[in-house]
C-alpha positions in Angstrom: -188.6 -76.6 32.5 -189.5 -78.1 35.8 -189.4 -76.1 38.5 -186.2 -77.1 40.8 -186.8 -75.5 44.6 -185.2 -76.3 47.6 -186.4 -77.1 51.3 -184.8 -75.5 53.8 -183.9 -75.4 57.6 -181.6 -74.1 59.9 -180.8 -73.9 63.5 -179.1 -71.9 65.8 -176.3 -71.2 68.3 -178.1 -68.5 70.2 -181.9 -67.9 70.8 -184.0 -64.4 71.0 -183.4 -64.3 74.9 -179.7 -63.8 74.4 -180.2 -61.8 71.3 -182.9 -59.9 69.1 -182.0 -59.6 66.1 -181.9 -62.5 64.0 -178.7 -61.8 62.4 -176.8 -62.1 65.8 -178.3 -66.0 66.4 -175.8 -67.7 64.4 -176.4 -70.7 62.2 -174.8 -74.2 63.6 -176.2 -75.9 61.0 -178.5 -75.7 57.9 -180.0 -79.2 56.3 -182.0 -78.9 52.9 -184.0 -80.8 50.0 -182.6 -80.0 47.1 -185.1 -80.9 43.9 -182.7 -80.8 41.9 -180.5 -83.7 42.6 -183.4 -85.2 44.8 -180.8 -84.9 47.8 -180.5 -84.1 51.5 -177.7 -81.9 52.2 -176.2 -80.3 55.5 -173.7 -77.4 56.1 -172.5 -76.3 59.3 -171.2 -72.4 59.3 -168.4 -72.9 57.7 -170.1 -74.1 54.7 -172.6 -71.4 54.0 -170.4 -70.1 50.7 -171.3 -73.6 49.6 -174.7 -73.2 50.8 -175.0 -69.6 48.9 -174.5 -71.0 45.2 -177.2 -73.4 46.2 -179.8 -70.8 46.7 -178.6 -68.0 44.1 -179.5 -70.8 41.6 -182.7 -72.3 43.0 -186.2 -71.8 41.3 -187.5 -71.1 45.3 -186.4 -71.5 48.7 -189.4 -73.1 50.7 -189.8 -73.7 54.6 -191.9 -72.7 57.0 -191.2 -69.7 58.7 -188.0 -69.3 56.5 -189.0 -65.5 55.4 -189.3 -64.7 59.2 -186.6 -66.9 60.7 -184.4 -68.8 58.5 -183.5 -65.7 55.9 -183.6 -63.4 58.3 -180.3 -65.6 60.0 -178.8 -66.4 56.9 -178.7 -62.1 56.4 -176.1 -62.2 59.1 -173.5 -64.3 56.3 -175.0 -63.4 53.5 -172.8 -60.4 51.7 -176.0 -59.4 49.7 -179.7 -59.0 50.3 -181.2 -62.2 51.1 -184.8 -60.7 50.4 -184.0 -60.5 46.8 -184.0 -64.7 47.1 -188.0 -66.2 46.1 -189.0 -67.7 49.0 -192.4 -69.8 49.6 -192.9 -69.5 53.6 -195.7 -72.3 54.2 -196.3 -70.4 57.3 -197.1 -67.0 55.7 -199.6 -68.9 53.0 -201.4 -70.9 55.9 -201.4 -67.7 58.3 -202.9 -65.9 55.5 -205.7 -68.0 55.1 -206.8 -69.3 58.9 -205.9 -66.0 60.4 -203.5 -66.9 63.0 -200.4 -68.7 63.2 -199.8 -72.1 64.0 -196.9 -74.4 64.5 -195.4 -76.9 62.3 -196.5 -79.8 64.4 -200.4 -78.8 64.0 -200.1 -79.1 60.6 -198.1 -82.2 60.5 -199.9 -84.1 63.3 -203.6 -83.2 61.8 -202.6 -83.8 57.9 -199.6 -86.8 58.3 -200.4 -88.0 61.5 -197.0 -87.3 62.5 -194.6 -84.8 64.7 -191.5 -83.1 64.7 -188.5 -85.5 66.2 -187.7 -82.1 69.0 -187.4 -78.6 69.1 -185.2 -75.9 68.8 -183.8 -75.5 72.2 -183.1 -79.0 72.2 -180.4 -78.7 69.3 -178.5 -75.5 70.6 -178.2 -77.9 73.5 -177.0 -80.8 70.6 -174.5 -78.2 69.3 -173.4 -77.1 72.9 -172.8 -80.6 74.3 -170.9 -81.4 70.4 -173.5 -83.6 69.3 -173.1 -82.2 65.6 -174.2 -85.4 64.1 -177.3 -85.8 66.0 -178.2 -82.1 65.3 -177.5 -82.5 61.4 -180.3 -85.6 61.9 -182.5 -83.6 63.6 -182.2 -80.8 61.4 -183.0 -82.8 58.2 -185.8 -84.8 59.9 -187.3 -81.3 60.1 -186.7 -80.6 56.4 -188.1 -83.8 55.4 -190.9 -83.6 57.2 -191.8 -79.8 55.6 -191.0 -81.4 52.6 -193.6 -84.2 53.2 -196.6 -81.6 54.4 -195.6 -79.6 51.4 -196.1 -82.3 48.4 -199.2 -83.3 50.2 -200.6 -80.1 49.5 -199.8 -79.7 46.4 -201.0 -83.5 45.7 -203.8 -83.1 47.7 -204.9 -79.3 47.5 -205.1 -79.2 51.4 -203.3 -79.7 54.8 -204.9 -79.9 57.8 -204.8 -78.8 61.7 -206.9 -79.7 64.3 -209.2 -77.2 67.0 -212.1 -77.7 69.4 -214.6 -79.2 66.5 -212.1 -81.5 65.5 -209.9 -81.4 62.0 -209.7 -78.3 59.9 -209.2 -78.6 56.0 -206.9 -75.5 54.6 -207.1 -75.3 50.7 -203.5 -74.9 49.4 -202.6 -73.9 45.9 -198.8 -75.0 46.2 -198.7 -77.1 42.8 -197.0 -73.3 41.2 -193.8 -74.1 43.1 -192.6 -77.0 41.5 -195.1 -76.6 38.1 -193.1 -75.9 34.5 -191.4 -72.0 34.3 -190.4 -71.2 30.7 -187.5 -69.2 32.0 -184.5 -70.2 34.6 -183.8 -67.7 36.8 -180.1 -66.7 38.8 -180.9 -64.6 42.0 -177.7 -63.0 42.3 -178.1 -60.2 44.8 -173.9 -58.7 45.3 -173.3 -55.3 43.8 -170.6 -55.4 41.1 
């Protein structure tokens, strides 16, 4: 059986100058690729139960920086342990392997030629001015652009980023996240 992940992105309400602990940010809205259905979706906070059943039944939750970031928000609604979720943190496997930590845009601009449509504190001002439906855009360009940089790699075997002698090939071994798994697995994570 194909393996059926999800990409995922959220943003904020609050950043880490007005709070440090993750939990405490608050999600305005979270936009992902869902393999399964080969569909965008969005849910604002009042749709994370929604959200939830999504990712308990997901073969992995993929991102960048979503074991740092992302999860680490999500805890805050989340009535079980989040950690128990698989997650694939582009971020982690391309930190682990040039040493330091880059941002998304690097890797986008040096392997697609291409850039992220903004930045964080540009969409807690969207959700503070109400602009929910230019935030969910923004959101999801961000997802489908992880998306893109991931299924280059795995098609590919590399992404890129650029430094002083010019651009930087970074072997990736990403085809294992959407490869055939002989078993299906439920992540449920509430005590019963």
């Amino acid at each position: 059986m194909k393996k059926l992940p999800v990409v995922l992105d959220l943003e904020t309400k609050h950043t880490f100058h007005e709070f440090r602990d993750p939990k405490k940010l608050g999600v305005t809205v979270v936009g992902l690729y869902d393999y399964r259905d080969q569909k965008t979706k969005v849910f604002e906070e009042k749709d994370l139960a929604k959200l939830f059943t999504l990712l308990e039944t997901c073969s992995y939750i993929i991102g960048f920086n979503v074991k740092g970031f992302d999860m680490e928000v999500l805890q805050g609604y989340y009535p079980g342990k989040i950690h128990h979720f698989p997650v694939f943190d582009l971020l982690d496997d391309l930190r682990s392997k040039i040493g330091r930590r880059l941002a998304l845009n690097d890797f986008l601009f040096a392997t697609l030629g291409k850039k992220k449509t903004g930045h964080g504190l540009q969409a807690i001002e969207l959700f503070k001015e109400g602009k929910i439906n230019e935030l969910k855009k923004y959101c999801l360009d961000d997802v489908m652009l992880t998306k893109e940089l991931f299924e280059f790699g795995i098609e590919k075997g590399e992404v890129m980023y650029l430094n002083e002698k010019g651009k930087i090939s970074v072997k990736v071994e990403w085809k294992k996240y959407l490869e055939d798994s002989e078993k299906v697995d439920t992540h449920l994570t509430l005590p019963f």
